[in-house]
N, C-alpha and C positions, 0 to 999 in steps of 0.2 A: 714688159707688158705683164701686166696683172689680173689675171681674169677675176670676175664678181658674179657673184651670181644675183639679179635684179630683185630689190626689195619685192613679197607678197606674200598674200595669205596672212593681213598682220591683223588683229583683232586685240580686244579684252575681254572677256568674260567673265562673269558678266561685265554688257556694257553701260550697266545703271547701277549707282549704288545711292540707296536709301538708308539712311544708320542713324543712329542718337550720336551723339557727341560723346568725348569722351572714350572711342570705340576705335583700336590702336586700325591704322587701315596699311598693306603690304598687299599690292597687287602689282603683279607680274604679267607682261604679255603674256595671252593663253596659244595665240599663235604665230611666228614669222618666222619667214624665209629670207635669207640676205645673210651677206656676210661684211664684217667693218662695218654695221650698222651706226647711225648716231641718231638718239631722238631729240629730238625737238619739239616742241609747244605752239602753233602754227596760229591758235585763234580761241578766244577763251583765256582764263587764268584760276589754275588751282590755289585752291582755299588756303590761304596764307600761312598754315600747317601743315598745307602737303609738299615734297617735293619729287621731282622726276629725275632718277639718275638718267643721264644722258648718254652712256654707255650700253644699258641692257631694256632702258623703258619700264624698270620700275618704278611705282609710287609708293610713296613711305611718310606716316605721320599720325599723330594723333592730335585728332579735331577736337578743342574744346569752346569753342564758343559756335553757334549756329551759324550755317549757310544757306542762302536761298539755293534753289537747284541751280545745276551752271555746267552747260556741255564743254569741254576742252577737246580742239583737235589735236592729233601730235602725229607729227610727221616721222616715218624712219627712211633715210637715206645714206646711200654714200657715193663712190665715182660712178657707178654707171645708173641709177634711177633712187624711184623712191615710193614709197607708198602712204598713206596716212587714215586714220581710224577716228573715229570719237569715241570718249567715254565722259560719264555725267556722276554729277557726284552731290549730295543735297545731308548736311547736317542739321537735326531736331534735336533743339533742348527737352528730352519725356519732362512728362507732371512730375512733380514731388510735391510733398506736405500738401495735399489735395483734400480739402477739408471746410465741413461748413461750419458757422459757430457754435453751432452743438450737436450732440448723437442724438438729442430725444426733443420732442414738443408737443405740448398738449395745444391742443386749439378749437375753439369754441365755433361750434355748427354754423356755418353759413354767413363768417365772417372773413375778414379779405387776411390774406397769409401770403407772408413774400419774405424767402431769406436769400441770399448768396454766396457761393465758395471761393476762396481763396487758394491758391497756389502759387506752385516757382514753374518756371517753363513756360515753352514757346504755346502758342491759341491752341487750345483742343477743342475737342466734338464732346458735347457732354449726354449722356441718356442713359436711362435706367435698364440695369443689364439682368436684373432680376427681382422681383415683386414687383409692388405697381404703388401710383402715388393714389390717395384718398383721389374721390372723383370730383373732379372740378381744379384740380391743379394740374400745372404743365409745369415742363421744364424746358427751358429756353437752350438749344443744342449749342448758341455761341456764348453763352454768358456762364451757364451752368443753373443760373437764377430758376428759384420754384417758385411758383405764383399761382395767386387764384383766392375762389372762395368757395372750400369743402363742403359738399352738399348728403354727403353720406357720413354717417357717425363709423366710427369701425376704428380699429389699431391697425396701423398697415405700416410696413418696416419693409426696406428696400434697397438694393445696391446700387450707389451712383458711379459710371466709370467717366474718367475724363481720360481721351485717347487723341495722340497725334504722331504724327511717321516716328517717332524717335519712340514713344511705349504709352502705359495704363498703368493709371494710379485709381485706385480705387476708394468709395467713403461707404460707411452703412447708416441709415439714418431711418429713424422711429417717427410717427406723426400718428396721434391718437386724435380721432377728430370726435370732440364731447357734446354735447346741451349742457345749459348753464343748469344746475340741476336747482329743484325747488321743492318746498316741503311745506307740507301744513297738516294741523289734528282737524278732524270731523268737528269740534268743538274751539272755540280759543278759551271757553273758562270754563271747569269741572266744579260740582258739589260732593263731595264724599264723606261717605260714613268712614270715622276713624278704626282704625284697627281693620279694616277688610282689606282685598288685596282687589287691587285694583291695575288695568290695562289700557292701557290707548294705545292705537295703533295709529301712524303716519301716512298720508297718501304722501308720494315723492314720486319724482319725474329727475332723469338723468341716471350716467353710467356710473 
């Protein structure tokens, strides 16, 4: 006869994990009770990077490609009972190379204005985390796309962040909104006496 003492108190903590890829992961029960424990993987299946030794309930691996979120039960038993716990586990490719086709633009008053960013990584939330766009442009939170048509003149310079569970890539970007500028003399034809010094001055319009 071999006494046991009955699997409990078996947990992980935490029991979510949220992470970028790439991110080495070693989690160890934080709490059981039992002795000749053996685990098991009851429902669910760990991210083809992970593994669970079956001796202590460790998990061990480093994720590099993304996983949608994914709960795993895992049973600890042995001859006289058994207990069982969830843990969930979700990898995000972060943004990288998060950028639009240029740092600067000049654009003409109350004309239509539309660029887009490119990046590597999984969808992000895109919005400006610091200054503000010229008035009359948005920025589309799933695309990253600015669009519109500037209705105030001004230089406005702004930070874009693109953010998703795995990180924040950041871009800075310039948007000078102009009038098409215009110029003319009081006169188009002058008479002058040679030899004096003579001035015309320009009326103009724009920045």
């Amino acid at each position: 006869i071999t006494p046991l003492l009955i699997p409990s108190d078996f947990a992980y903590t935490p029991a979510i994990y949220n992470l970028p890829t790439n991110t080495l992961v070693d989690v160890d029960p934080y709490t059981i009770i039992g002795e000749s424990l053996t685990f098991v993987i009851t429902n669910g299946t760990l991210p083809n990077e992970l593994t669970m030794n079956s001796q202590n309930g460790n998990i061990y691996g480093l994720v590099s490609v993304s996983h949608p979120f994914t709960t795993i039960t895992i049973k600890a038993y042995n001859d006289v009972g058994f207990v069982s716990t969830d843990i969930s586990f979700k990898f995000t490719n972060p943004p990288i190379n998060f950028k639009y086709p240029k740092n600067e633009y000049y654009q003409v008053l109350n004309t239509e204005f539309e660029i887009t960013p490119s990046l590597n990584g999984d969808p992000c939330i895109f919005s400006v985390v610091d200054g503000q766009l010229p008035p009359g442009l948005t920025i589309n939170q799933l695309t990253g796309t600015i669009s519109g048509t500037p209705t105030t003149v001004g230089i406005y310079v702004m930070k874009i962040a693109a953010v998703n569970d795995g990180g924040i890539d950041n871009f800075i970007i310039g948007i000078a909104v102009m009038n098409i500028p215009t110029i003319q003399y009081p006169q188009a034809k002058y008479s002058i006496v040679r030899n004096t010094d003579n001035c015309f001055s320009p009326i103009y319009t724009g920045e």
